[in-house]
Each structure stands twice: as structure tokens, then as C-alpha cells.
N, C-alpha and C positions, 0 to 999 in steps of 0.2 A: 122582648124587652131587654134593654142593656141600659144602666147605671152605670156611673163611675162618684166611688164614694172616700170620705178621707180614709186612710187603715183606719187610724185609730181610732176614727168616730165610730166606725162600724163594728171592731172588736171588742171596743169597751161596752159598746149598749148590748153585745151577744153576752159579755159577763157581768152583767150588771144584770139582765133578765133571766139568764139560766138559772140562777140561784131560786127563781120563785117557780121552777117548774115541779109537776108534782113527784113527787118522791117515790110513790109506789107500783107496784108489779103491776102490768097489762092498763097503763096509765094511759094509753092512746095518745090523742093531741094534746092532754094535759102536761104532758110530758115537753113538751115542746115549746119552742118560741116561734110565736107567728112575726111575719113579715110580708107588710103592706103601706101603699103609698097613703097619705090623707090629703087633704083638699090645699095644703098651701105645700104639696112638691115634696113631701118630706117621706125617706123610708123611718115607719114606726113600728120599733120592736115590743114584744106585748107577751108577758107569760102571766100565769096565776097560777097555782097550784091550790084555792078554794082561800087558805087563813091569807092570804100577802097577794097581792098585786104590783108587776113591775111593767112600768110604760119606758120606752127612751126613743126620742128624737133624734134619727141620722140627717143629717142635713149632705143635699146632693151638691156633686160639682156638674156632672152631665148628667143629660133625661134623653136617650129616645125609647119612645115607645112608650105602651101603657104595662105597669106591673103587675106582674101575675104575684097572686097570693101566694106566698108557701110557710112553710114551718119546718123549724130546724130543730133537732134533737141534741141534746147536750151533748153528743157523741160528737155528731156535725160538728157544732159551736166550739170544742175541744181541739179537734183537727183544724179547723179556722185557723184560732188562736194560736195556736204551733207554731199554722207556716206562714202566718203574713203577720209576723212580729215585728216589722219595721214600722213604726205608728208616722214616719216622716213618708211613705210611700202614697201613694193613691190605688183603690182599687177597682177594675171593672169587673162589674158583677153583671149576668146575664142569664136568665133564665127564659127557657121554652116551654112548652107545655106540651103536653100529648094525650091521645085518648086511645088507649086499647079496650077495642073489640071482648065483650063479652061470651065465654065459653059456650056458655047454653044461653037461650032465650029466658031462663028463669033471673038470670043471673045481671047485675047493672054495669056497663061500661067503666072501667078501672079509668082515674086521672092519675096522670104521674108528671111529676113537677123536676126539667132536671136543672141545676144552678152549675153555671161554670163563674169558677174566680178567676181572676187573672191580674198581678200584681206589676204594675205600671212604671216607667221609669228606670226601669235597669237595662245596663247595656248590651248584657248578652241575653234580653228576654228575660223576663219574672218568672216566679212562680208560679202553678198555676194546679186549681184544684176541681172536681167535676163530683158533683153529688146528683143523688137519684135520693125522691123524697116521694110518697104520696099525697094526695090532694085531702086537707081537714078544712073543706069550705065551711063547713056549716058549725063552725066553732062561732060562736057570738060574743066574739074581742068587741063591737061596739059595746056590750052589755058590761064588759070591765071596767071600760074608761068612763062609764053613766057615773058613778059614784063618785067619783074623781073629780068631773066636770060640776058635778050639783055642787062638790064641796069650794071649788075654786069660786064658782061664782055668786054663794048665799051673798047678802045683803050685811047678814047680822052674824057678826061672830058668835058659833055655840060657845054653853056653860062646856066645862071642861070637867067630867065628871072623874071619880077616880076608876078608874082602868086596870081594866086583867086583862091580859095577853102573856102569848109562851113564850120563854125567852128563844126559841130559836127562829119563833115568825118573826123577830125582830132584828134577827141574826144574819135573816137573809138580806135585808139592806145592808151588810159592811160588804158585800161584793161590788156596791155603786160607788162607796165611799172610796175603795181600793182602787177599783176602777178608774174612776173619773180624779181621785186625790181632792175627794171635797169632803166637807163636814157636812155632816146630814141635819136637815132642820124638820123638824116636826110642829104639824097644828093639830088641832080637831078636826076633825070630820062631819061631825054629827056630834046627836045630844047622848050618843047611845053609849059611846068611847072608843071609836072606831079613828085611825087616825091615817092622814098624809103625810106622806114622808117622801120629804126635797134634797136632792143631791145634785148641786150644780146648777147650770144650765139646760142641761137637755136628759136629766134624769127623773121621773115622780112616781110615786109607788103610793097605796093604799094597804094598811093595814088591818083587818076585821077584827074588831078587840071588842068587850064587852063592859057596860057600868054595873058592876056587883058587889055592892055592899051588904056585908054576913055578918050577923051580930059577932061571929068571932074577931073579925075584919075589926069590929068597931070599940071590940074590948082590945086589942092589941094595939092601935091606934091610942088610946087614950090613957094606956100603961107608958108606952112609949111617951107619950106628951108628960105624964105627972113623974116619970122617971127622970129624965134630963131635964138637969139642972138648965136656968134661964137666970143671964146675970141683972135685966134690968126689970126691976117691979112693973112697968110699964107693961111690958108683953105678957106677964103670969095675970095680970088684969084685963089684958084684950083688949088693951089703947091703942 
């Protein structure tokens, strides 16, 4: 399979979804950003690390061949980012795949997935970079973007309940924001207070946040309301 994709499209959607991979020791494919084609031609970068979900839209310039699945490690994504910081260049991206043979008969045939970059347009030949990755087929990125897709297309806008989330699962969208140089817009999701969150064009993420109201919640809330002063009788009445 060989793509050819814009840099910058390609470098901003790897740091736009690193930010939501998971954080902790022996994290596997959690760790990673998958990369796979979807049904209208498009490469879509996808990480979650369980509290946040980050989707982004690469849109191609060339297609041959059909894309093999792989996943990049914020390592990878890092060294990317380095060396094809030209975001006016284009890049071809090509990945092979392979199957090594199994030690023992107990034991399942290894996949390894290797991606060459090659950065297009220069005169004396690009840059150019070769990674070796294993194969996390059985990660189910369709299962991330289910929530995503239910909330874009409800009928009826949800109640907006008030919401608790951590401030740094919220934290991990300013790397879209950075990225792409847009303002982040946020809806509902659900009734629960789980939210989407919009950067751009070809950015969308899903935040898992929860509606929990504690009688502490609701005495602080209503200290705060009878403490700040309100200049017009109107609103201390609830007109």
C-alpha cells in the first residue's frame, strides 16, 4: 500500500491524537494511535486512552493499494514530527506487511507492520524515515467512534446536565486546538454528561465525564448564588 498525504495534515492529526493515548506502564495498543483507511478514501487517526477519545480525518492526495492497519507509538509520532516539519511538503507513506513464522508449534505467527515515509518535492531527494511496528488488529477503534456517531446523529438534542470530568481529560484536547490553530467547541453527548469535543475540520474527540450531583455540590452552588450580589430585582426573583 502507498499513500501520498499533505505533511501537515498528517502531522497534526498524529498530535492531535497522541495526547489521548494511555499514559501508563505496559499499556500495549492503548498506547498508540491506530491508522486505517474508512469507507470514503480517508486515512483516520484514532487513540483513546479509556477517560477521552481522539478521532482525525487525513484526507489523501494519492491511493494505490489497499491499507494495511498499523499503530504508532508516541515515540514514532515524536520522530514524525521532527523530521517532516515542512507542513507545505507532501508525503508518501507506504506500508508492507509481513508474517514471521512461529518458533514452536505452541506458539502464533508474529505480524509486523513496516511504514516507510518519504517526504516529496525536494530537489536533492526528501527525507525519509522507516519504522517497524507490530500488528494490534484486534483493537476495536470501530467501538470508539460508536459513541461519537450515536451523538452526531441523535434527533433530539440532550438535557445538559452539570458535569464532572478531570481537568487534564480535558487538557488533552489543547493539543488539537494547538495543532490544527482552532477553537474547540463542545456539545453533549448524552443525558449522562459525557461530551464531544470539535476542533476544526477534521478533528472530533469524545470526552467520558459523568452527571453528579452531591448534596455538598448543591449547598455550594446555592451559597454561591445567595452570595453574589445581582443588580437587577428581576433575576433575584427568577423573571
Amino acid at each position: 500500500m502507498k499513500i501520498t498525504v499533505p505533511a501537515d495534515a498528517f502531522t497534526n492529526a498524529l498530535a492531535a491524537c497522541a495526547a489521548h493515548t494511555f499514559q501508563g506502564k505496559d499499556a500495549g495498543y492503548l498506547a498508540t494511535v491506530d491508522l486505517q483507511m474508512n469507507e470514503d478514501l480517508e486515512l483516520v487517526a484514532t487513540a483513546s486512552g479509556g477517560s477521552t477519545t481522539g478521532v482525525a480525518r487525513i484526507p489523501l492526495v494519492e491511493l494505490d493499494g489497499e491499507m494495511s492497519r498499523v499503530a504508532l507509538s508516541k515515540q514514532d509520532i515524536g520522530t514524525i514530527r521532527s523530521l517532516f516539519s515542512n507542513k507545505f511538503k507532501q508525503l508518501e507513506v507506504t506500508v508492507r506487511t509481513s508474517v514471521v513464522p512461529p518458533a514452536s508449534p505452541d506458539d502464533k505467527p508474529e505480524v509486523i507492520h513496516q511504514m516507510e515515509i518519504r517526504e516529496l518535492g525536494s530537489l536533492f531527494g526528501g527525507r525519509q524515515l522507516k519504522l517497524t511496528m507490530p500488528d494490534h488488529g484486534n483493537r476495536d477503534v470501530p467501538g470508539l467512534w460508536h459513541p461519537i456517531a450515536s451523538a452526531l446523529r441523535r434527533r433530539n438534542m440532550p438535557s445538559l446536565p452539570v458535569t464532572l470530568f478531570h481537568p487534564k481529560d480535558m487538557n488533552s484536547f489543547r493539543a488539537a486546538s494547538v495543532a490544527y490553530s482552532e477553537e474547540l467547541r463542545i456539545e453533549p453527548a448524552d443525558n449522562f454528561g459525557s461530551l464531544i469535543v470539535h476542533c476544526g475540520h477534521y478533528f472530533i474527540g469524545f470526552l467520558h465525564a459523568n452527571a453528579q450531583i452531591t448534596d455538598s455540590f448543591t449547598r455550594s452552588r446555592d451559597q454561591w448564588a445567595n452570595r453574589l450580589p445581582m443588580k437587577l430585582a428581576a433575576v433575584r426573583d427568577g423573571s
